[in-house]
MDTraj code that builds the backbone (N, CA, C; nanometers):
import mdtraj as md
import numpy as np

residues = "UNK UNK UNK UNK UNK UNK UNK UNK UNK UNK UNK UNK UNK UNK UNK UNK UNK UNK UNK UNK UNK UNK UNK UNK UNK UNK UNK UNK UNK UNK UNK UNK UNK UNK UNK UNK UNK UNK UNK UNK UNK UNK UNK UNK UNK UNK UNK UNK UNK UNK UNK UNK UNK UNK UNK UNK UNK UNK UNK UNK UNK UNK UNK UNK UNK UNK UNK UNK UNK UNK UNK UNK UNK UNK UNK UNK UNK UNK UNK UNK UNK UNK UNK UNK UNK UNK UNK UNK UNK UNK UNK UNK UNK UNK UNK UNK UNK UNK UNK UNK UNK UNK UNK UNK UNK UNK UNK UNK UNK UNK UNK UNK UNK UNK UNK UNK UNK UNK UNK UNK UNK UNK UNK UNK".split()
xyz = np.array([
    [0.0283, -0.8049, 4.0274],
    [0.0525, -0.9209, 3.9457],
    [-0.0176, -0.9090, 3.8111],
    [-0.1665, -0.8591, 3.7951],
    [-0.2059, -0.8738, 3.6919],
    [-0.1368, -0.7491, 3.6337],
    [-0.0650, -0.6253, 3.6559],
    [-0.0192, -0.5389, 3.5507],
    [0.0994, -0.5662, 3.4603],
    [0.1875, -0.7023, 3.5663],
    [0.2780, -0.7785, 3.4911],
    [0.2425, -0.8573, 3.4117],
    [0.1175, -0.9249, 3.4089],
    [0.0565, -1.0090, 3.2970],
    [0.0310, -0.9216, 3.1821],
    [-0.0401, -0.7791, 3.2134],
    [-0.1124, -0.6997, 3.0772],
    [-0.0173, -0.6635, 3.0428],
    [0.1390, -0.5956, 3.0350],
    [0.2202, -0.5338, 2.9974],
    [0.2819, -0.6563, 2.9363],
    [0.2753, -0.7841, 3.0064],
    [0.3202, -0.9328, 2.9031],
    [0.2605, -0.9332, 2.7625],
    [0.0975, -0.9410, 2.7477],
    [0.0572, -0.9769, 2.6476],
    [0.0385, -0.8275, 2.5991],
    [0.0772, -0.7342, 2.6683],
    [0.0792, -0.6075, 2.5395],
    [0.2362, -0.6419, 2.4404],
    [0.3157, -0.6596, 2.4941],
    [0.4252, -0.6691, 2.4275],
    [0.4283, -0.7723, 2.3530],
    [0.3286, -0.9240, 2.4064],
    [0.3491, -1.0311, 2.2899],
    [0.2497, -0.9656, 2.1759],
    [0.1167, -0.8872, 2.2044],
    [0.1099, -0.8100, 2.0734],
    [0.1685, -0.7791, 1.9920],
    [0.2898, -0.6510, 2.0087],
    [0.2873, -0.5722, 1.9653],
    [0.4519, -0.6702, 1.8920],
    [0.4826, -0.7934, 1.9376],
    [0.5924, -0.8466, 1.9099],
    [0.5222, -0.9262, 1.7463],
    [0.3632, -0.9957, 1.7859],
    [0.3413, -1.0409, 1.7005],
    [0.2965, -0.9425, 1.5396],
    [0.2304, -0.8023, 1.5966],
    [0.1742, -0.7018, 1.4762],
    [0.3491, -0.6844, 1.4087],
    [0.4536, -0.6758, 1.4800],
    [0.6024, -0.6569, 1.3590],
    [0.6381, -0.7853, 1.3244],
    [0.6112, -0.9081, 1.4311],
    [0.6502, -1.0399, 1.2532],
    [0.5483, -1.0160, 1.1837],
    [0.4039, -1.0095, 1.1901],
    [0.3402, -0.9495, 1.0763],
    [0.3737, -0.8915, 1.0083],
    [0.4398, -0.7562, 1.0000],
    [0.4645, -0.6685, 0.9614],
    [0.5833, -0.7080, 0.8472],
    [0.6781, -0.7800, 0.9459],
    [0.7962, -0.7955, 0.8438],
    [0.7534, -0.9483, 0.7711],
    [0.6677, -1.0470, 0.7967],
    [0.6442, -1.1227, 0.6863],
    [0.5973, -1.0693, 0.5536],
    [0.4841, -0.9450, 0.5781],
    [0.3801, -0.8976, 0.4419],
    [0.4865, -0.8521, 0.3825],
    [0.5973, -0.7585, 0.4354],
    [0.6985, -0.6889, 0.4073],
    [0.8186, -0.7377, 0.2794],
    [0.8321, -0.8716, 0.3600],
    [0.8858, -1.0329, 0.2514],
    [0.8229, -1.0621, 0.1537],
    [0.6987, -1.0852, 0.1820],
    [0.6281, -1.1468, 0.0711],
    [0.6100, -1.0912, -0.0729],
    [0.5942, -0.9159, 0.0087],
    [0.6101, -0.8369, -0.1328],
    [0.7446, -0.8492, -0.2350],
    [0.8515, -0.8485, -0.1538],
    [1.0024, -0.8420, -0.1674],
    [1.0365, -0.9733, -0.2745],
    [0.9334, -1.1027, -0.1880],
    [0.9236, -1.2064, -0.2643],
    [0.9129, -1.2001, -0.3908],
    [0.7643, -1.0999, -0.4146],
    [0.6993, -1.1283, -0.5422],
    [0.7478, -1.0499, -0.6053],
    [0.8112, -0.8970, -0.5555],
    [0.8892, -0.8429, -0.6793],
    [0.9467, -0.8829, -0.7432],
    [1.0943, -0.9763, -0.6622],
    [1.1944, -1.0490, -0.7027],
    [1.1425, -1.1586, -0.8357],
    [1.0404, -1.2467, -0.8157],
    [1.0093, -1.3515, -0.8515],
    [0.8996, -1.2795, -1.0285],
    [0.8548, -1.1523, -0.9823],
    [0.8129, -1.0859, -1.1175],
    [0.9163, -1.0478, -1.2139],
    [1.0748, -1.0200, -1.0881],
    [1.1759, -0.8984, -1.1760],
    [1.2057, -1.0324, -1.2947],
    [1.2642, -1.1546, -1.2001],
    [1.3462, -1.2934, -1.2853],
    [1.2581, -1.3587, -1.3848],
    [1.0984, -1.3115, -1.3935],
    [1.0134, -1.3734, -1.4863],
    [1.0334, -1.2605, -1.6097],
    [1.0475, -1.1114, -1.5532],
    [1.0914, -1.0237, -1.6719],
    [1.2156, -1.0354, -1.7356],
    [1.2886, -1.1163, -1.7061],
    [1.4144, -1.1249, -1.7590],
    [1.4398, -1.2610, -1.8393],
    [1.3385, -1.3269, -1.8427],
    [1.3189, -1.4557, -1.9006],
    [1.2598, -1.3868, -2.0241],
    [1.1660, -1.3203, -2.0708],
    [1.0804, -1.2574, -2.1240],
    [1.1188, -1.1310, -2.1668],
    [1.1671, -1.1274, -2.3521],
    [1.1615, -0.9726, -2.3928],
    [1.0431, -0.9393, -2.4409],
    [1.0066, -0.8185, -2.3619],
    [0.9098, -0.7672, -2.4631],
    [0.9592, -0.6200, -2.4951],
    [0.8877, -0.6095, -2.5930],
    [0.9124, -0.5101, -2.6684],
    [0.8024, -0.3877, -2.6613],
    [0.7801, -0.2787, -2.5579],
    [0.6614, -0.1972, -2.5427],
    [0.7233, -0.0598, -2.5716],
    [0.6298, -0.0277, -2.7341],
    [0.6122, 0.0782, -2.8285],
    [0.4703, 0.1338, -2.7488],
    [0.4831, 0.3010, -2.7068],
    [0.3947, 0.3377, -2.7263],
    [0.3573, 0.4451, -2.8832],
    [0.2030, 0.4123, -2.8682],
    [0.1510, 0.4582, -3.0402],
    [0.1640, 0.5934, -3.0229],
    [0.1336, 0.6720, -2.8897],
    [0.0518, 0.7988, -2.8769],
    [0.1215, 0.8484, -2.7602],
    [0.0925, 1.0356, -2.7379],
    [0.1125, 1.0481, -2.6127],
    [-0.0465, 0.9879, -2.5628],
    [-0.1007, 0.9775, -2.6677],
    [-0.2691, 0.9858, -2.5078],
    [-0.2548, 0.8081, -2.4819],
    [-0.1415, 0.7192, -2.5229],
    [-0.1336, 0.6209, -2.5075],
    [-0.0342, 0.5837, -2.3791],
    [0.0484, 0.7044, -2.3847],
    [0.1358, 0.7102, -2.2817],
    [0.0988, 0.7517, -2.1648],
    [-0.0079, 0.8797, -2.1914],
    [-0.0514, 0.9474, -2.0494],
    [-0.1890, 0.8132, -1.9769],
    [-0.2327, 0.7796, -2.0696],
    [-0.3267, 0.6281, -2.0457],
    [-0.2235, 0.5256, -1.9444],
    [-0.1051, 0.4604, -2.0025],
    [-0.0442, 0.3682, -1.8908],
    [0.0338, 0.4449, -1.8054],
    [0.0415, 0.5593, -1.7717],
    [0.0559, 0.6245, -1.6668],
    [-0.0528, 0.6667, -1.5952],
    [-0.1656, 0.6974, -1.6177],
    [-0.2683, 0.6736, -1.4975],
    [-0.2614, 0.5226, -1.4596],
    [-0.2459, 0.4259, -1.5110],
    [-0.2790, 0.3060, -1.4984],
    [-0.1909, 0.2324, -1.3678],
    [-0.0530, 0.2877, -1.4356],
    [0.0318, 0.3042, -1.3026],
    [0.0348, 0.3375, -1.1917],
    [-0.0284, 0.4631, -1.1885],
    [-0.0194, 0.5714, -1.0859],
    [-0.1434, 0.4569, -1.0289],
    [-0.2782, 0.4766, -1.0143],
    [-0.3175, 0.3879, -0.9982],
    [-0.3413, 0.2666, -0.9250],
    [-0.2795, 0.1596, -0.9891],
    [-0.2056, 0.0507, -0.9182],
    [-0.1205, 0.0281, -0.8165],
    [0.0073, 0.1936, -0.8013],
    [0.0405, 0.2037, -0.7223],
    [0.0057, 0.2264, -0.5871],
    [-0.0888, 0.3490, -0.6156],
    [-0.1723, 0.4137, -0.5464],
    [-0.2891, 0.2765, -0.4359],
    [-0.3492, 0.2334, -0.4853],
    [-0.4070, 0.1451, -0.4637],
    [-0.3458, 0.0385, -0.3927],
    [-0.2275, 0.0052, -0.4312],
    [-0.1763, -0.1163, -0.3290],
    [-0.1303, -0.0321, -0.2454],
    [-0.0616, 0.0299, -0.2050],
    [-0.0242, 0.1277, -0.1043],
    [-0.1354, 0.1050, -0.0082],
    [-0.2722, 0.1848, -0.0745],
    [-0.3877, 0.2458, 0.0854],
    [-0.3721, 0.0885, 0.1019],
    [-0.4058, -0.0075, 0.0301],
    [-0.4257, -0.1829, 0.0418],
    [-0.3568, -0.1960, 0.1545],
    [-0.2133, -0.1787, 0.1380],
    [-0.1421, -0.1979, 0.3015],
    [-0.1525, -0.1653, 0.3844],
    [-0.1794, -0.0556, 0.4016],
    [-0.2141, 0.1083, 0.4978],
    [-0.3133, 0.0218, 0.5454],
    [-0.4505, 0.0102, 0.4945],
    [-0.5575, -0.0501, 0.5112],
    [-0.5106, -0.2240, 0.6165],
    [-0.4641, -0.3001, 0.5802],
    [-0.4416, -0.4147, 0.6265],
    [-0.3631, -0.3822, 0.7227],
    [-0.2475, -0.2941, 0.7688],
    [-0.1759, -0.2279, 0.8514],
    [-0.2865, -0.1968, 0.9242],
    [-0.3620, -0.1149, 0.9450],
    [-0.4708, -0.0561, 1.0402],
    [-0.5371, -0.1303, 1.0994],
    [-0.6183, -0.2278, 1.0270],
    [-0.6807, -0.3308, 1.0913],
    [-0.6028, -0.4274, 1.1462],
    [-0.4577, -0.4714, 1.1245],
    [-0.3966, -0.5376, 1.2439],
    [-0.4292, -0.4626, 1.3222],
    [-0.3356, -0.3389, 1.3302],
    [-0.3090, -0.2816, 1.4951],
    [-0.4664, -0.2553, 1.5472],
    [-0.5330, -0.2352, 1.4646],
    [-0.6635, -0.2562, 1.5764],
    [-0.7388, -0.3391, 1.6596],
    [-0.7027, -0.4652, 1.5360],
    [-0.7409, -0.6103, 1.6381],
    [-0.6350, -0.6285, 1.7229],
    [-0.5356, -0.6109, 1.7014],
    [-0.4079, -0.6359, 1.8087],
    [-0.3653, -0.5240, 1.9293],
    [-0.4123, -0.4265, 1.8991],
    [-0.4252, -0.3191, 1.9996],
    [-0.5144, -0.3170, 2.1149],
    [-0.6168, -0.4160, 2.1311],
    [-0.7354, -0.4470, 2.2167],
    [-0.7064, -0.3419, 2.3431],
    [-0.7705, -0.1622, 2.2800],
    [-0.7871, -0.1625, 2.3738],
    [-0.6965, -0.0512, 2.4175],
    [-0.5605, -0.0709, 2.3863],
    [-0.4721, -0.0051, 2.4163],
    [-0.4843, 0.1917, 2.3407],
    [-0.4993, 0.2699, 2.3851],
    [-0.5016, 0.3810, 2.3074],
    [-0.3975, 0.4238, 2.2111],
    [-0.2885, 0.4172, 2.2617],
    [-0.1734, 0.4483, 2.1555],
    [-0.1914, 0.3399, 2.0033],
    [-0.1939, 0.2206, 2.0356],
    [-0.2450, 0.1273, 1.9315],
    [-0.3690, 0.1513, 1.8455],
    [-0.4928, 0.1949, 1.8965],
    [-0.5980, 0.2430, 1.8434],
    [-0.5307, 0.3330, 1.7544],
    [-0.5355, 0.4846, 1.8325],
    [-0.4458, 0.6331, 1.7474],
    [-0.3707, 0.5674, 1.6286],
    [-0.2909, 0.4995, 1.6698],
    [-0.2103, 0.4551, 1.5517],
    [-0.2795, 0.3808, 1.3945],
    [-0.3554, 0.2562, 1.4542],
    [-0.4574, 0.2050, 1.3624],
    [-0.5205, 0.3419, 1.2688],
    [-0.5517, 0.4187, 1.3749],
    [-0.6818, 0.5242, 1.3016],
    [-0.5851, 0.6018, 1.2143],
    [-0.4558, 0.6382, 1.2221],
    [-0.3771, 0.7103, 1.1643],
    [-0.3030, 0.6163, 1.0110],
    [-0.3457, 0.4797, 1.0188],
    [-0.2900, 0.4101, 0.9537],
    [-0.3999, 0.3785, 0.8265],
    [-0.5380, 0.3863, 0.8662],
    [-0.7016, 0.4026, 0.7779],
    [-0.7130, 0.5263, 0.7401],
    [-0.6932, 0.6202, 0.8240],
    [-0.6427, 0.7969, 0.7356],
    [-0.5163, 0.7737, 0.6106],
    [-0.4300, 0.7068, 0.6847],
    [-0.3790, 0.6840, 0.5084],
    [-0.4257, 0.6226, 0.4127],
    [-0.4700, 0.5178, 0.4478],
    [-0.5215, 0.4539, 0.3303],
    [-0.6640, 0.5154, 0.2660],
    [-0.6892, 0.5802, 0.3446],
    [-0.8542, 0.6473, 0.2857],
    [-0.7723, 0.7352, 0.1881],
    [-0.6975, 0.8555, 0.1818],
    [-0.5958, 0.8847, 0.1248],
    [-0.5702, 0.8725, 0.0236],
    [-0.4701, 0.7130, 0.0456],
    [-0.4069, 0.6940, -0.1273],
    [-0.5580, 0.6664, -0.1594],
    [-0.6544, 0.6047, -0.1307],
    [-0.8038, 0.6049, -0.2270],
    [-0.8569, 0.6954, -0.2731],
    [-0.8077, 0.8113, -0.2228],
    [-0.8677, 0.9066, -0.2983],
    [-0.8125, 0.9661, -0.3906],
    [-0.6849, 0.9198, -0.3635],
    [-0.5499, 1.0002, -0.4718],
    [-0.5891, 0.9033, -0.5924],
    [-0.6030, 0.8037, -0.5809],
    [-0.5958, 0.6721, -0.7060],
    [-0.7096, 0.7219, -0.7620],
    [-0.8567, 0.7775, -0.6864],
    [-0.9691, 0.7668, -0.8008],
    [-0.9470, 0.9374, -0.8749],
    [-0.8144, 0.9957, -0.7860],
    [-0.8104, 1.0933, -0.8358],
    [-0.7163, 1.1407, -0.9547],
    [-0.6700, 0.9626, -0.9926],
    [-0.5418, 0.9962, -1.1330],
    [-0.6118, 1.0052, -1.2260],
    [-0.7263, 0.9713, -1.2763],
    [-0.7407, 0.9766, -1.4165],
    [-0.7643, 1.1498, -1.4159],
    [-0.8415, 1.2040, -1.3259],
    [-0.8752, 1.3541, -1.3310],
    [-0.7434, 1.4294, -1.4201],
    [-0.5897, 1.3631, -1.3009],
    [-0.4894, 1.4533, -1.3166],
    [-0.3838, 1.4249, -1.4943],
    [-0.4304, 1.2521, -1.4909],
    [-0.3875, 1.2614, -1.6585],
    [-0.5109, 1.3521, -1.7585],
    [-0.6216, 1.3443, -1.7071],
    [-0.7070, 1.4483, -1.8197],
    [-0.6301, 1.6083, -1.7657],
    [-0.6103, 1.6365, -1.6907],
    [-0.5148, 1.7358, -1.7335],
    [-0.4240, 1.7456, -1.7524],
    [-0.3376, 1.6811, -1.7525],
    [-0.2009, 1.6600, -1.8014],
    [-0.2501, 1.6256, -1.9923],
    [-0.3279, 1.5688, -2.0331],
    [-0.3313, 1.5625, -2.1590],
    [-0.4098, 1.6956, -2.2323],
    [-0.5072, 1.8255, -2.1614],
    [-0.5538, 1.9474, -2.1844],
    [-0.3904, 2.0320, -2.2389],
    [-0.2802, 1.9739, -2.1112],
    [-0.1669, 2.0640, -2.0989],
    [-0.0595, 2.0710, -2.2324],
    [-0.1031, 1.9303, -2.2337],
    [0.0240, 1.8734, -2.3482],
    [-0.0786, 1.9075, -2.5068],
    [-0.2152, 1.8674, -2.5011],
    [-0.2952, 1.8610, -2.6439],
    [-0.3031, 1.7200, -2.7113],
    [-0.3404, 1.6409, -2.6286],
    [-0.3213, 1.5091, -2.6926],
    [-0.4642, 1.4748, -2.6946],
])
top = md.Topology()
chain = top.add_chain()
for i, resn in enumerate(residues, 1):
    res = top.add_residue(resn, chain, resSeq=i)
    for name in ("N", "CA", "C"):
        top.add_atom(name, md.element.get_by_symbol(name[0]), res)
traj = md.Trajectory(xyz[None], top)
């Protein structure tokens, strides 16, 4: 009886870590949408002066990207770990999900390195 109970609340876990999953999933979807229709209200007009102005908001990018990425990875991991109580495959997974995000953190503190060479390459 109790292995029909634990295999119950493993699955209401693992039912609740994917509406998690697909709400954060929305929300982003949300805010793209709701950034794209605020850019379209709004011309702007972006001249760059320089390449070292260009290779500048492209680290900046890279970056930002980089960074929200492990951000999810990161918040991804620590669900399945609190929600995994336990379970090994859930753990593995968590730990595989903080290996990414350690990752993009290292890739992000590692853009400005790769625009200083990208600007050695070009001469800016």
């Amino acid at each position: 009886m109790s292995f029909v109970s634990t295999a119950r609340r493993t699955a209401v876990r693992r039912t609740l870590v994917v509406i998690t999953e697909v709400v954060g999933v929305a929300l982003l979807l949300f805010a793209a949408g709701v950034s794209a229709a605020h850019a379209e209200t709004v011309q702007v007009l972006a001249l760059a002066g320089s390449i070292d102005q260009v290779l500048t908001n492209i680290r900046n990018w890279v970056m930002g990207i980089l960074a929200g990425l492990a951000t999810v990875f990161f918040s991804i991991g620590g669900v399945r770990y609190v929600m995994g109580s336990g379970d090994p495959g859930e753990i593995e997974k968590a730990k595989t999900a903080f290996k990414a995000s350690g990752i993009g953190y290292g890739l992000a503190a590692l853009a400005p390195l790769v625009v200083a060479v990208l600007q050695g390459i070009v001469g800016a």
